[in-house]
Phi, psi and omega in degrees: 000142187278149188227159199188141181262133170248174203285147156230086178333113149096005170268290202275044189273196192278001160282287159011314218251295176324307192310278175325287172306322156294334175248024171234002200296173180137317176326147184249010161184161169242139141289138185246161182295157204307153159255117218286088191243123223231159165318298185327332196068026194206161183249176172274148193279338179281340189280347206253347175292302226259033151248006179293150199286340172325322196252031170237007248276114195015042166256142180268131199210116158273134212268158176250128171241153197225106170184167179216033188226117175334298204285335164301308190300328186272334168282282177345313182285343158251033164278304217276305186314327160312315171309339182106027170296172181210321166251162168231120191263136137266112166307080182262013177227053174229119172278001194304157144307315179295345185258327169326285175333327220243006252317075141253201144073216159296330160292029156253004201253341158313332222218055191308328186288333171277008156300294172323284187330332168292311187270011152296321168280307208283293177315323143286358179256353180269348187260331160304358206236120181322285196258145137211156189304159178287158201239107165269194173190118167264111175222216195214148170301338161200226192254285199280285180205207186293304171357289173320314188325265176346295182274344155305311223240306175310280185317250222333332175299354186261009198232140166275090163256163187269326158205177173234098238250124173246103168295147207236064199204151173267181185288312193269024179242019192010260206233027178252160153074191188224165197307156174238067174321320161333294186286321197304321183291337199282307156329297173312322163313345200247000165260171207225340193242156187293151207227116185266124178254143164215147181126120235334086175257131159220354158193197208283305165325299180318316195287326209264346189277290214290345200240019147296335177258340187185150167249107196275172178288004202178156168227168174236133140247148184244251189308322170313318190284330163279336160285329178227091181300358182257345193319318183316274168273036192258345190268011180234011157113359140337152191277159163256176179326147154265161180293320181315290174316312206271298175310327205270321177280358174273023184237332171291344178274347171281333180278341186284321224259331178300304166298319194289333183267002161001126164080345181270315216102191171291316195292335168293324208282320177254003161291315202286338187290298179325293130009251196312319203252341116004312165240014167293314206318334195283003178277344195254129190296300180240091165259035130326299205277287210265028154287321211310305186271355180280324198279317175312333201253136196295304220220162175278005156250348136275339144306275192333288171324311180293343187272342189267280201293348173302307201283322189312321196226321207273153184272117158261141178268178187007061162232135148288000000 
């Protein structure tokens, strides 16, 4: 089954990804966390590293844009196509409030009619153009509720997206409470284009829960994959992580993670690490106990240290 990494804002940037894809491969694409296209025309520069192809180096990677303005999105899409993209992702799902508040994200999902009216601008200004990458979209069934499911999933059926990648949670539950499979089939139904389920996979029992109601083209993992960067193969028949494995990629997302943030200092470098070990701890028989000095520490020399007494003292469970 095609597998897709989904974008996790401040996690998953291109040290993340290198990291992950070398001792991990097989995923057939990474999403990247949204990059912001603005009135301005013009992007932040860390958002513009980490699609650039340099820092991708044969990783397969679809760029994310985050915006609620047509003509920004039709500039981005031939920004990226010029980089040599071929897909393009729009982000219709970050439940933050700050992105929400703003209808962007799943909060554009309030507001159907200016949807439409957006990909009606988008989709004609694209249509003049010999080539341009194909149009995904990543979303939530809706805002609120079920309510919603029907006449949201009907507009998009009315649009050529290349596919439709679905968290299957509304906009006001962000990432609590649990997928609404029900709604989720009802949704897919009204498409026509392949339909990607994302929302809590964590093995093959999950993939078996979600294809009692509908059978996707595909799934995205987030948090699984972060918690168990082996999760991929361990469901397509793969041996599982190792303690081995798991030291060795935190000690490669540190050196990645160290480059990517080049010039910010120590203190990005080990929040964004902090992060990252935030969902390993779930591999630790007490991750209270051996989290305790990794979440303290201030400097790259007390990480380090504190990361040394994990593999050193902490027990990983259901790992061999």
């Amino acid at each position: 089954m095609i597998c897709y990494f989904a974008p996790m804002e401040g996690i998953t940037g291109y040290g993340y990804r290198n990291a992950h894809h070398a001792l991990f491969p097989g995923l057939d694409a990474y999403y990247t966390p949204f990059i912001v296209a603005g009135e301005q025309r013009k992007f932040k520069r860390r958002e513009m590293a980490d699609v650039l192809l340099e820092n991708n180096s044969g990783v397969p990677v679809v760029p994310q844009i985050l915006t609620n303005r047509a003509d920004a999105f039709v500039f981005a899409v031939e920004y990226l196509e010029d980089l040599g993209y071929r897909e393009v992702n729009l982000n219709l799902g970050c439940p933050m409030p700050t992105v929400t508040n703003k209808r962007k994200g799943a909060g554009a999902l309030k507001d159907p009619d200016a949807l439409s009216a957006f990909f009606d601008e988008v989709f004609d200004a694209l249509s003049s153009r010999q080539t341009a990458p194909s149009i995904s979209i990543k979303t939530r069934l809706g805002f609120y509720g079920e309510e919603e499911v029907d006449p949201l999933f009907s507009l998009f059926g009315k649009y050529p997206f290349s596919k439709v990648i679905l968290h299957a949670r509304y906009g006001v539950q962000a990432y609590r409470g649990t997928c609404d499979l029900a709604a989720t089939a009802r949704a897919a139904a009204h498409l026509s284009v392949p339909v990607i389920y994302n929302g809590d996979i964590r093995g093959t029992d999950d993939i078996a829960r979600v294809e009692t109601y509908f059978h996707p083209a595909g799934i995205m993992i987030g948090r699984g994959l972060l918690a168990d960067p082996a999760l991929y193969r361990e469901m397509t028949g793969g041996k599982e992580l190792t303690m081995q494995e798991l030291r060795a990629f935190s000690e490669l997302l540190l050196e990645n993670t160290k480059e990517q943030l080049s010039g910010a200092g120590e203190v990005p470098v080990i929040n964004r690490m902090k992060e990252v070990w935030a969902h390993l701890f779930e591999h630790l028989e007490d991750p209270a106990r051996c989290g305790k000095a990794i979440r303290k520490a201030q400097n790259l020399q007390q990480y380090e240290a504190a990361v040394r007494t994990v593999w050193a003292n902490c027990r990983i469970r259901n790992l061999p």
